[in-house]
C-alpha positions as MATLAB code, in Angstrom:
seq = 'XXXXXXXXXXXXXXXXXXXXXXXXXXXXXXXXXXXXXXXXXXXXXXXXXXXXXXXXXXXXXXXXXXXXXXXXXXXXXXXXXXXXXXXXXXXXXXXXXXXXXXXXXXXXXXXXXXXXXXXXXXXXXXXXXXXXXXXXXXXXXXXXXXXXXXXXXXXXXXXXXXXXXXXXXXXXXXXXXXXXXXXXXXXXXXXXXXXXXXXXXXXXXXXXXXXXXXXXXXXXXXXXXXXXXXXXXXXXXXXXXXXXXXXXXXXXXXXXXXXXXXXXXXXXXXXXXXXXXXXXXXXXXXXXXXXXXXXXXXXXXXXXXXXXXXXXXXXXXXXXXXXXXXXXXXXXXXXXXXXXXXXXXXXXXXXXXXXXXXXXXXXXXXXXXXXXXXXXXXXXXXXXXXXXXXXXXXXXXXXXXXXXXXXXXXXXXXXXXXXXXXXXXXXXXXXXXXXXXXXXXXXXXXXXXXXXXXXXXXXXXXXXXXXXXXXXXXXXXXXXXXXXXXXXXXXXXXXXXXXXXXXXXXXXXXXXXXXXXXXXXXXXXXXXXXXXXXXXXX';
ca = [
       0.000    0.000    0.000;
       1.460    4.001    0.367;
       1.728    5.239    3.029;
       1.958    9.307    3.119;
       4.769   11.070    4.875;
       7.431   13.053    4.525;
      11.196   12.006    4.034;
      14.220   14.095    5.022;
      17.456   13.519    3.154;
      21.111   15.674    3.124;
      22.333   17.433    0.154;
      26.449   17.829   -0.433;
      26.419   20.720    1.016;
      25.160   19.172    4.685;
      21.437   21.424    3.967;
      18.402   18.858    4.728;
      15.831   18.478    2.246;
      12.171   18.097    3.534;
      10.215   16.244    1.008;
       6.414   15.055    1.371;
       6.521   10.944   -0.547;
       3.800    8.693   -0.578;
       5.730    5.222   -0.747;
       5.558    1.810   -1.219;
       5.387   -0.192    2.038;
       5.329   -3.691    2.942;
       2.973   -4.686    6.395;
       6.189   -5.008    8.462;
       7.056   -1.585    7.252;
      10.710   -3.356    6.721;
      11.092   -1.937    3.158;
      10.072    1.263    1.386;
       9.548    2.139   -2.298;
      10.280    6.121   -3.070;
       9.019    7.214   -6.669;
      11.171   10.870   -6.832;
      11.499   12.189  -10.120;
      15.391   12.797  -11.727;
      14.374   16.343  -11.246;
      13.528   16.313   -7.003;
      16.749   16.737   -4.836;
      15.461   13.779   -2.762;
      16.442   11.593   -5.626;
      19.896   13.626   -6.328;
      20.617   13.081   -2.014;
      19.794    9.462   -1.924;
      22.016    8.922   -5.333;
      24.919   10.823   -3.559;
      24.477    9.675   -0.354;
      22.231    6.398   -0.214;
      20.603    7.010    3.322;
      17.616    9.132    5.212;
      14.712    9.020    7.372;
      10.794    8.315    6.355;
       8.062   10.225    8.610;
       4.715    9.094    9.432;
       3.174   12.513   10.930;
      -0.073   13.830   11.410;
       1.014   17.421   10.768;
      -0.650   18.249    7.285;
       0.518   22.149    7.741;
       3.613   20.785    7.237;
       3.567   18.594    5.116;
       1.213   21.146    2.850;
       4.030   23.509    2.752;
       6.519   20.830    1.879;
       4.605   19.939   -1.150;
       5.456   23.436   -3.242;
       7.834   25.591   -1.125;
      11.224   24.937    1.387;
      10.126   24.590    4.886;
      12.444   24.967    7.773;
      11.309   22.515   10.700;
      12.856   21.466   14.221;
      15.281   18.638   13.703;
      17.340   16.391   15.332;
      20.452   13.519   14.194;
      19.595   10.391   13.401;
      21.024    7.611   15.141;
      21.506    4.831   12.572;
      22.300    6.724    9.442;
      23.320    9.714    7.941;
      20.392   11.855    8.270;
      17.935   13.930   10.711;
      14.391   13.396   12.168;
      11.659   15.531   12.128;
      11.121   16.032   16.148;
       7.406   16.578   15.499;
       7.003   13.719   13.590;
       4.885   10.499   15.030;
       7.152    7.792   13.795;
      10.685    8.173   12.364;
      12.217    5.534    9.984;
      15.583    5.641    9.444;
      16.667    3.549    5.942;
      19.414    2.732    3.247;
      19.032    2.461   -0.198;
      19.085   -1.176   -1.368;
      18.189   -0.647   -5.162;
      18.237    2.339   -6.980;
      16.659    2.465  -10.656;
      17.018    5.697  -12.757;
      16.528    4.528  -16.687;
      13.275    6.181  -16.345;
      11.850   10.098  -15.741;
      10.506    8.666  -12.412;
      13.602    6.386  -10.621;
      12.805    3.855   -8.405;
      14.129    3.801   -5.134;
      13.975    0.475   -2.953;
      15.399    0.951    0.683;
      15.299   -1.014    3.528;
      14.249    0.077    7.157;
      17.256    0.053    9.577;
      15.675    1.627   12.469;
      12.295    2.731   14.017;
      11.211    5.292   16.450;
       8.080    6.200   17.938;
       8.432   10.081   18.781;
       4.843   10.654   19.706;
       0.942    9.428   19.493;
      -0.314    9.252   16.033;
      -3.627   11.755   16.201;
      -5.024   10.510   12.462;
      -6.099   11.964    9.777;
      -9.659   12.943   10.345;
     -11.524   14.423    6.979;
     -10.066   18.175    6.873;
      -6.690   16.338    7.254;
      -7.552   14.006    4.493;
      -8.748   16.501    1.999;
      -5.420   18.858    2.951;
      -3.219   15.708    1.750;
      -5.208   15.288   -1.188;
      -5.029   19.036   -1.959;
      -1.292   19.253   -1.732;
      -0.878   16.640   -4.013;
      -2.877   18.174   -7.087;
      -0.850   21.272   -5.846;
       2.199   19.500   -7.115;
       0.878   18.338  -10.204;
       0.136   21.734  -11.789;
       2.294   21.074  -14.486;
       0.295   17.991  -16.141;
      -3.172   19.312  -15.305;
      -5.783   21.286  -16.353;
      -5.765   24.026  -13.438;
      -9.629   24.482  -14.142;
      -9.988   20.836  -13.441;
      -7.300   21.550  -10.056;
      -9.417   24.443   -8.884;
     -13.005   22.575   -9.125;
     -11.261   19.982   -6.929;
      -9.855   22.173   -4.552;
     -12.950   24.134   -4.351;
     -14.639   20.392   -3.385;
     -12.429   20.055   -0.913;
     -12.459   23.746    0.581;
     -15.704   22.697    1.809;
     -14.539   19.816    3.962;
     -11.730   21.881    5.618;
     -14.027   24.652    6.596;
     -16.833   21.788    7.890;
     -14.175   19.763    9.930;
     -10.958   21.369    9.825;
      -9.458   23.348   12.839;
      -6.744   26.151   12.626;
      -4.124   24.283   11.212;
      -5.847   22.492    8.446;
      -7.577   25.797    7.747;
      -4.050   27.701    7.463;
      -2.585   24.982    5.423;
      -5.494   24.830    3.117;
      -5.251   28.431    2.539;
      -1.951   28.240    1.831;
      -2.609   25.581   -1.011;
      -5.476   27.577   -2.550;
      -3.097   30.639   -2.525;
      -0.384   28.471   -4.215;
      -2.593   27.256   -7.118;
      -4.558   30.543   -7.285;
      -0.747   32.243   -7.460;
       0.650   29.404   -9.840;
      -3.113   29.903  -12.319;
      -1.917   33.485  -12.623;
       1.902   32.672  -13.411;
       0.923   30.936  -16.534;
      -1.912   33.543  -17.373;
       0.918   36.017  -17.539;
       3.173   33.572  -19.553;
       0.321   33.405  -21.819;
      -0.475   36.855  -22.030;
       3.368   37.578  -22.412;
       3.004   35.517  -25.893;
       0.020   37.387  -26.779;
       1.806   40.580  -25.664;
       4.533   39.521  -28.532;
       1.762   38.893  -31.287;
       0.069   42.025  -30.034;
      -3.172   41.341  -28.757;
      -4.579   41.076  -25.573;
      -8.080   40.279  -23.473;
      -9.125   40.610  -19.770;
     -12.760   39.719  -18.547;
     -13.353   40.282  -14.229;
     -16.560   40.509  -12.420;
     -18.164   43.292  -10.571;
     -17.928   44.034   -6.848;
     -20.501   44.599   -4.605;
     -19.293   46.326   -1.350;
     -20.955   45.335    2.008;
     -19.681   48.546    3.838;
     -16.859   50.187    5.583;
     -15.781   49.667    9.376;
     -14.116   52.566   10.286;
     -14.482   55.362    7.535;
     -13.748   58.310    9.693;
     -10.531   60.137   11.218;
      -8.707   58.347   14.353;
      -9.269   55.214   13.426;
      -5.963   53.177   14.373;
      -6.866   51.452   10.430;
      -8.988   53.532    8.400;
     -11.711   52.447    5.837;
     -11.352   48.634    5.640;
     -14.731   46.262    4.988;
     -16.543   43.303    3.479;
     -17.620   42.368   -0.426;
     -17.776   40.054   -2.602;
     -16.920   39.372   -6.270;
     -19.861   38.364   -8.919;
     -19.343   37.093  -12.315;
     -21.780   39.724  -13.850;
     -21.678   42.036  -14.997;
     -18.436   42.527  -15.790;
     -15.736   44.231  -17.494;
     -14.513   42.963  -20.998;
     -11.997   44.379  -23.510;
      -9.361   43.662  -25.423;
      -5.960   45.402  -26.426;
      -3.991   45.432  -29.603;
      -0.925   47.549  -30.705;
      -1.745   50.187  -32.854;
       0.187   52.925  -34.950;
      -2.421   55.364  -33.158;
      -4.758   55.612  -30.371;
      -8.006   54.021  -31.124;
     -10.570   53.367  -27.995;
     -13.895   52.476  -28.511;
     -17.217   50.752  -26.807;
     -18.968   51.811  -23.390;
     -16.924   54.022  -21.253;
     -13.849   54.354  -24.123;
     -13.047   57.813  -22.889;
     -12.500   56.511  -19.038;
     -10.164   53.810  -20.518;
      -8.202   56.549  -22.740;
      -8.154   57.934  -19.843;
      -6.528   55.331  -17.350;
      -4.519   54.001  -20.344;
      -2.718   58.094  -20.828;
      -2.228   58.071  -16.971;
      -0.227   54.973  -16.644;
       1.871   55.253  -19.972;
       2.644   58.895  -19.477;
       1.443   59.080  -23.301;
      -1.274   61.526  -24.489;
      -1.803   59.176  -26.945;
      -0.854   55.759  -26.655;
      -0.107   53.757  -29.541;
      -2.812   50.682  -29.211;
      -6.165   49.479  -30.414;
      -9.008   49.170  -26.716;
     -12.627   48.040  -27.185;
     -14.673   47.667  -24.450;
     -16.444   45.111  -24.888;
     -19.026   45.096  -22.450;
     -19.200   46.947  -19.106;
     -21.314   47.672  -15.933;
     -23.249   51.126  -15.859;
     -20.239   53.564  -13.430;
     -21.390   54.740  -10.241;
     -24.177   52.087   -9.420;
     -22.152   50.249   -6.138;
     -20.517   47.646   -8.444;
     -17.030   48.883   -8.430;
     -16.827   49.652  -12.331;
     -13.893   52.516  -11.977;
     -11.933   49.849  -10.034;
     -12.385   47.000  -12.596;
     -11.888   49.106  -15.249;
      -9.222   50.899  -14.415;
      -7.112   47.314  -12.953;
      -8.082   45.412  -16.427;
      -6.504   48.483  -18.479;
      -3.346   48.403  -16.493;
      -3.007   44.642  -16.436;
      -4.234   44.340  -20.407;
      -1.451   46.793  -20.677;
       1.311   45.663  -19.091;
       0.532   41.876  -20.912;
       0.426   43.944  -23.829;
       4.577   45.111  -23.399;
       5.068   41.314  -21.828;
       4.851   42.836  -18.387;
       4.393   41.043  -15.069;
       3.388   43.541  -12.208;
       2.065   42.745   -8.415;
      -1.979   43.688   -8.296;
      -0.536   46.680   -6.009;
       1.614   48.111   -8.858;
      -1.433   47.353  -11.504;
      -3.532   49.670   -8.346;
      -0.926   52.360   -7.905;
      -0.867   52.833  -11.868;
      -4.426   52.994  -12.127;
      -4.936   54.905   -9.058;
      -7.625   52.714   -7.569;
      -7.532   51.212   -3.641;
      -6.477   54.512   -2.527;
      -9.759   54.115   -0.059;
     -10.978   50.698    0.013;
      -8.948   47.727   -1.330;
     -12.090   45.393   -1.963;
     -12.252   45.283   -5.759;
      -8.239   45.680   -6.102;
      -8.045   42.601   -4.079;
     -11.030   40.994   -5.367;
      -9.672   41.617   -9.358;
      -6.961   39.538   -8.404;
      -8.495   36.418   -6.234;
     -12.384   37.057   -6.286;
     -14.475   35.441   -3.692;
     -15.330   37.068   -0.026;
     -12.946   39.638    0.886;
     -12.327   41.454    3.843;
      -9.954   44.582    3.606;
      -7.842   45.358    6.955;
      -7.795   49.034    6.660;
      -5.002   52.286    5.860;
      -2.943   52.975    8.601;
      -1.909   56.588    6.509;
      -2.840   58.521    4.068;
      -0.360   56.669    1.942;
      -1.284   55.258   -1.600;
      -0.094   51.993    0.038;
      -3.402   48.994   -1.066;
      -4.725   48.390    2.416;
      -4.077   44.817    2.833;
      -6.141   41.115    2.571;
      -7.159   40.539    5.999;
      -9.166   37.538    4.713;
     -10.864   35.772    1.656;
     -12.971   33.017    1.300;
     -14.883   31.225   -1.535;
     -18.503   31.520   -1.881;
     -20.725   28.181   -1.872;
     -20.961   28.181   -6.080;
     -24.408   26.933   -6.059;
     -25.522   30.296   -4.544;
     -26.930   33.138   -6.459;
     -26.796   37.255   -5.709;
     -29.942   38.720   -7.350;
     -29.094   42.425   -7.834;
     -31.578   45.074   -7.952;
     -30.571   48.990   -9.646;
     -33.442   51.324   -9.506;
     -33.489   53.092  -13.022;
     -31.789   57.188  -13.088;
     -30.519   56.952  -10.033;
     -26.722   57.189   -9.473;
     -24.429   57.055   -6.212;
     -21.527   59.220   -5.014;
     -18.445   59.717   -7.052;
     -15.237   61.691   -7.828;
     -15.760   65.092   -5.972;
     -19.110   64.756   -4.193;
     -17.155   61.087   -2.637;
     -14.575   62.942   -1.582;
     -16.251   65.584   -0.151;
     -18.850   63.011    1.868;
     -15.873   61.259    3.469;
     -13.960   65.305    4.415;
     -17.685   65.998    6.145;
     -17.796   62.760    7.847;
     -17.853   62.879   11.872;
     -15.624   60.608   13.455;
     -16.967   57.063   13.612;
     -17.440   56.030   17.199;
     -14.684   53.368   18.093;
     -17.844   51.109   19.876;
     -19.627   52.012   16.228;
     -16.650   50.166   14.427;
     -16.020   47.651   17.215;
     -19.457   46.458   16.474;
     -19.098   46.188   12.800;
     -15.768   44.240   13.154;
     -18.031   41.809   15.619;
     -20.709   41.095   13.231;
     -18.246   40.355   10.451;
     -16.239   38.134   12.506;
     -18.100   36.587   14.410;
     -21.449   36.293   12.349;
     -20.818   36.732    8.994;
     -17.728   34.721    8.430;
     -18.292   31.986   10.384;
     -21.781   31.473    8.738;
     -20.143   31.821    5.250;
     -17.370   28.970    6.085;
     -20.365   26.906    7.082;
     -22.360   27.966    3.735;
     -25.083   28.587    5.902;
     -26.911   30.800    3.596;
     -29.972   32.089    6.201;
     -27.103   33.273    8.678;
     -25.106   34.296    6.158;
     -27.408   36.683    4.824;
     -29.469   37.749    8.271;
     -25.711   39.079    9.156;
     -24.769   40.486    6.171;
     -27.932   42.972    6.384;
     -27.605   43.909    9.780;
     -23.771   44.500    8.714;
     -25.181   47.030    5.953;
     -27.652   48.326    8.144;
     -24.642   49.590   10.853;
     -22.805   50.929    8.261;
     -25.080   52.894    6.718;
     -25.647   54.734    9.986;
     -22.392   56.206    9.624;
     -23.428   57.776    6.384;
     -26.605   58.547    6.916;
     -26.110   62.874    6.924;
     -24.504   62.140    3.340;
     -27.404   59.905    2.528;
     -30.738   61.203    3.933;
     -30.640   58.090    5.821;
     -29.320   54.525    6.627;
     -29.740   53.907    2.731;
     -29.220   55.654   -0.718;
     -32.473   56.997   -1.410;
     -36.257   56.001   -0.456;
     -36.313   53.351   -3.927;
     -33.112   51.495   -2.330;
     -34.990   51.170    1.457;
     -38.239   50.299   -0.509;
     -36.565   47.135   -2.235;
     -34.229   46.074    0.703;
     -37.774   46.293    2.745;
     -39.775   44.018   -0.435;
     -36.488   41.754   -0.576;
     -36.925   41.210    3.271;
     -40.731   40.575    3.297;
     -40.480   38.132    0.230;
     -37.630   35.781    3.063;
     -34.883   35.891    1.186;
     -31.751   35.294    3.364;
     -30.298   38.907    3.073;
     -30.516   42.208    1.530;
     -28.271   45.465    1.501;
     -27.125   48.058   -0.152;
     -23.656   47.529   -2.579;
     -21.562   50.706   -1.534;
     -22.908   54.121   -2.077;
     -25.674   52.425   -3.964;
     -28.194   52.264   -5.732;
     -27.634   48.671   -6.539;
     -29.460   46.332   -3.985;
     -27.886   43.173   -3.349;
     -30.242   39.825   -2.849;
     -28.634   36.768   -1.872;
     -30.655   33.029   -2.754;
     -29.492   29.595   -1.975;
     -29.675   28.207   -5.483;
     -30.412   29.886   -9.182;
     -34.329   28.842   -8.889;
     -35.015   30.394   -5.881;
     -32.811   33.876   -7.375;
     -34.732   34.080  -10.693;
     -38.463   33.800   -8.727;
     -37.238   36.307   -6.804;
     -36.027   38.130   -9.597;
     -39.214   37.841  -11.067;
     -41.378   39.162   -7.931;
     -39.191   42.251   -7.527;
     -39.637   43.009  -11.334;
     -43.858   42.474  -10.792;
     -43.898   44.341   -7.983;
     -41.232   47.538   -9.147;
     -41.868   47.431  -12.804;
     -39.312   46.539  -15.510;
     -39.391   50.327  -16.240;
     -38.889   51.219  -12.931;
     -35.945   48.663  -11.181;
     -33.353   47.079  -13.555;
     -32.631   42.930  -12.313;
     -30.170   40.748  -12.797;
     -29.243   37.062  -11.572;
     -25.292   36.095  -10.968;
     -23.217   33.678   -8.868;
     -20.320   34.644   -6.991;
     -16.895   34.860   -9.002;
     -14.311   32.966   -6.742;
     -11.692   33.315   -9.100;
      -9.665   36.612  -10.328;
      -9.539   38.245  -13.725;
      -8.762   36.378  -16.834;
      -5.953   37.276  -19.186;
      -6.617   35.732  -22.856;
      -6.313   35.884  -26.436;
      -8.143   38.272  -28.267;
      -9.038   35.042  -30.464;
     -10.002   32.773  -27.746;
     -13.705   32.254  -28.178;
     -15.771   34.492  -25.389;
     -16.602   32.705  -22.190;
     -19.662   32.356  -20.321;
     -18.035   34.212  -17.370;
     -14.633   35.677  -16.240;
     -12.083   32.846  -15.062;
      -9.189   32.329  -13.834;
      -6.630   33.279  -10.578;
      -3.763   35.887   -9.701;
      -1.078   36.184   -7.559;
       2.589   36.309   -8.579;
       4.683   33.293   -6.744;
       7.792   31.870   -8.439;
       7.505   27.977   -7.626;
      10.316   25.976   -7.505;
      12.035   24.769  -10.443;
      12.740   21.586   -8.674;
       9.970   20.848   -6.664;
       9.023   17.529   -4.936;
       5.865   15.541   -5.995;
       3.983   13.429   -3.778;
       5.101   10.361   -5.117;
       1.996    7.671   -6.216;
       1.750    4.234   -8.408;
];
């Protein structure tokens, strides 16, 4: 059978190697099988020096890490061979390389068992440690499969972590999603980078609805910060093309020209933008942000360009208040911003992000010629603002923590939502001598109040409004209530649309890849290494 564990092994230059390996075992455990591959410095130690130790552990954090990145861990000589043991491990065994095949890609390693040691207890592997182990192994196999395929699974098992896992299975699944979500957006910007050199490039992202700030007012210790959540529509699409002169066209073409002449210091840059769909601006679904990141990553792809998402931000001067939709461009999902410390131009950071159950739909409701704060009258709102109560923000950081997030790990959609609006609700208070009130206008507090007497799990305002977020377990129950809120508003009267969460980032593609259904794909930037271990299976 294999048995999973990690095997340490010394390099010529006395540094230990920490490699996760599913071997071979016999029942007496008196010989091993190792599968490396030529390319894995576990197979380049044992070749040199024919000797190490095999780990049975119970510490998937570990042995998570392992899988795509060097770990340091707390170690101690072995006593029959040349080698160390991990001293957290539950059971050490210490071999020597009988038989060593290497014709093939994948070398064959037979070693026999010269010594055993029980360190500790053996806890188990209950099912968040189970689906961990299985997640760090499609982690290192990124290279032969379709990360689509890689994220569906991982997204599978997100949902057993966050049922059974405790803090360290939580932190070590995190890690993995960040890795594959990172390593998606590597080879997006490898692609694009080809594009770039055949001059053509696409991005489609979502839209972001924003649940509210915590702390928007002066003497805050961490100003602004907040909740929101990416959707896959509507959403930005374009696509970019060098050009001997500036050509922009389709919806908002002037506020692309206009991002695109900020961040190449050109007052008219040489490339071919359509637009070719976008959100309506200034209706709470973060359309300056999206815009704005899409130009600067569409053209940095364009020049074969790799930039972090806060160098794409600082060049299109977005997340200079909240860093929701900069954030949520990159990774989508549920996002929580931590706040500015300063008045910097520094992206407030990721205090958290988690996926949304994808069966779940957000049924969003605009009220027609109506229009929310932007540019100067923004600006001004937030110079007016009174100082936000520290108990005010206190309380908002309690319901998102401690209601909201924890409902959302447990996809409990009725306490998801019943938090959610009593989040928006506090909020809004702090706004409410720049509103009129707790919400945008009398049409927004009319629909949150229908959406609330219809039982939908929550309802809220998205940011300064006037879209009205609706949130339904499944897309049945979304579209009847899409229906009810246009027979009871009028189609002429409330625009309504029916999306599921986006828990990916934007997508960077060929202009001549065929148009999706919805924006795809991951971000991150995270060099992995170039000679990795792989969890080692028949």
């Amino acid at each position: 059978m294999i048995l999973e564990g990690i095997v340490t092994t010394v390099g010529g230059d006395g540094r230990v190697s920490i490699s996760p390996m599913g071997p071979l075992v016999t029942p007496d455990m008196r010989r091993l099988t190792l599968r490396p591959f030529k390319t894995s410095q576990t197979y380049a130690n044992l070749k040199r020096l024919g000797e190490g130790v095999f780990h049975v552990t119970d510490d998937v954090e570990l042995l998570a890490r392992a899988a795509v990145s060097s770990v340091e861990a707390e170690l101690r000589p072995a006593t029959s061979v040349r080698g160390f043991i991990l001293a957290q491990a539950c059971r050490a065994y210490e071999f020597r390389v009988a038989r060593l095949d290497d014709r093939e890609e994948r070398v064959t390693i037979e070693v026999d068992v010269v010594r055993c040691e029980r360190l500790r207890d053996y806890f188990g592997l209950n099912r968040a440690k189970h689906a961990v182990v299985e997640a760090a192994i499609l982690a290192t196999r990124l290279d032969f499969l379709a990360l689509d395929e890689v994220a569906a699974e991982i997204a599978k098992l997100g949902r057993i972590v966050q049922k059974t896992g405790g803090p360290a299975e939580h932190r070590a699944f995190h890690f993995l999603e960040r890795f594959v979500d990172q390593s998606r957006r590597e080879r997006e910007m490898a692609a694009a980078s080809e594009v770039g050199s055949r001059g053509s490039v696409r991005i489609q992202t979502g839209s972001r609805l924003h649940f509210g700030l915590i702390a928007p007012g002066e003497g805050s210790p961490r100003r602004f910060g907040g909740a929101g959540v990416m959707v896959a529509r509507p959403g930005i699409d374009l696509t970019v093309e060098m050009a001997p002169q500036t050509d922009f066209a389709g919806p908002l073409a002037e506020r692309a020209l206009d991002i695109a002449v900020k961040i190449t210091g050109e007052s008219a840059p040489r490339c071919r933008l359509r637009v070719l769909a976008a959100p309506p601006e200034h209706v709470g679904l973060g359309t300056g942000t999206q815009l704005g990141m899409a130009v600067a990553q569409a053209l940095a792809a364009l020049h074969g360009e790799a930039h972090s998402t806060a160098e794409l931000a600082r060049r299109a001067g977005r997340g200079r208040r909240s860093s929701v939709g900069v954030h949520g461009f990159e990774r989508g999902g549920f996002l929580v911003d931590g706040g500015k410390r300063d008045a910097s131009d520094r992206l407030a950071p990721l205090s958290l992000r988690l996926d949304v159950p994808a069966e779940w739909r957000f049924v969003l409701a605009t009220p027609r010629g109506e229009r929310g704060l932007s540019g100067g009258s923004e600006a001004e709102a937030f110079r007016a603002l009174d100082a936000v109560p520290e108990a005010a923000a206190q309380a908002l950081s309690h319901v998102l923590l401690t209601a909201v997030v924890p409902a959302l790990a447990e996809a409990d959609l009725q306490a998801c939502g019943e938090a959610l609006y009593e989040y928006g609700v506090r909020a809004g208070e702090c706004f409410r001598a720049s509103q009129g009130d707790v919400f945008a206008s009398a049409a927004v507090a009319d629909i949150v109040r229908f959406v609330r007497s219809t039982g939908a799990a929550g309802a809220g305002q998205s940011s300064w409004g006037p879209t009205v977020w609706a949130v339904a377990e499944d897309e049945g129950r979304a579209r009847d209530l899409a229906r009810r809120l246009q027979e009871h508003f009028g189609r002429e009267r409330v625009d309504v649309l029916v999306t599921a969460p986006l828990n990916r980032g934007a997508t960077v593609v060929s202009s001549a890849s065929p148009p999706e259904d919805g924006p795809s794909g991951g971000s991150g930037s995270l060099a992995r290494r170039t000679e990795k271990e792989r969890l080692a299976h028949t």
